[in-house]
N, C-alpha and C positions, 0 to 999 in steps of 0.2 A: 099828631097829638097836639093837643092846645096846649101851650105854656101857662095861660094864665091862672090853671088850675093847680101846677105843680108846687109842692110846697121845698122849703131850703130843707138841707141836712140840717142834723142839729149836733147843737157843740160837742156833745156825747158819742154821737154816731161818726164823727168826724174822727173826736179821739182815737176811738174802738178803733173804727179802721184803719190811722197812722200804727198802732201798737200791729193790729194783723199781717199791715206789710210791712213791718220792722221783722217782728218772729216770720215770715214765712218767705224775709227776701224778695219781696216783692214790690215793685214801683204801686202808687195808686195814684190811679187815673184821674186825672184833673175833673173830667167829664161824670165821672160816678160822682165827685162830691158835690154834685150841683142840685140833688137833689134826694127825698128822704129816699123813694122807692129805689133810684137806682145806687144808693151806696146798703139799702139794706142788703138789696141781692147778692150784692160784693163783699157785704163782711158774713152773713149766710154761707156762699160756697165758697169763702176763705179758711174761715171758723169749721168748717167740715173737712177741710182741703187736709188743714193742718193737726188736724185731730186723728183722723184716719192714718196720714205719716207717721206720726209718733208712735200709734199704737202698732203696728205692723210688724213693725222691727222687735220690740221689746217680749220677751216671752210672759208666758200667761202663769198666774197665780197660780197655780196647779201644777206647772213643769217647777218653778220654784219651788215650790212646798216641798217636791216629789226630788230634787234632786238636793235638796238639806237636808231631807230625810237618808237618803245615800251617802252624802259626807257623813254627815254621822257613823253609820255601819260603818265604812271603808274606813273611819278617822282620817279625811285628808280634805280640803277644802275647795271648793267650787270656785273657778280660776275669775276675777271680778268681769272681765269682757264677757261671760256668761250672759250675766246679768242684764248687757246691752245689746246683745242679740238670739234671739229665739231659735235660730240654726244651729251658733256656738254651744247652746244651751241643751239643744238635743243629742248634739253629736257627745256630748259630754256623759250625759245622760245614759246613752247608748253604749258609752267605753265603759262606765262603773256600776251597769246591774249585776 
């Protein structure tokens, strides 16, 4: 690859990606920040990495909805770890139809 072509990060994209390896626990590579394209790629499949983690675990709007609508009927309340995992959240679900 010709270096003389490559352009620096920018102070934005630098940012971006200290804040993505902070939330995601993650070292960043001295080597991605040396350049735009390869820290874009880095905060790209960071930014996705960690979006996907978050949503996986959490239960879906629709099991929520669906099981406040069951506290309701039963008068008793949906235990708050529910709300933190989409298993807890079914198995919950499943005990008070």
């Amino acid at each position: 690859m010709d270096d003389t072509h490559t352009l620096p990060a920018t102070p934005k994209q630098i940012a971006y990606a200290r804040a993505l390896a902070l939330r995601n626990h993650i070292p960043l590579p001295w080597e991605v920040q040396q350049d735009r394209r390869s820290i874009s790629a880095w905060i790209e499949a960071q930014a996705a990495r960690q979006s996907s983690a978050a949503q996986d675990n959490r239960p879906s709007s629709r099991q929520v909805a669906f099981a406040e609508r069951l506290a309701q009927i039963k008068r008793r309340a949906v235990p708050d770890e529910c709300f933190r995992d989409k298993r807890l959240m079914s198995k919950w679900i499943e005990g008070n139809k």
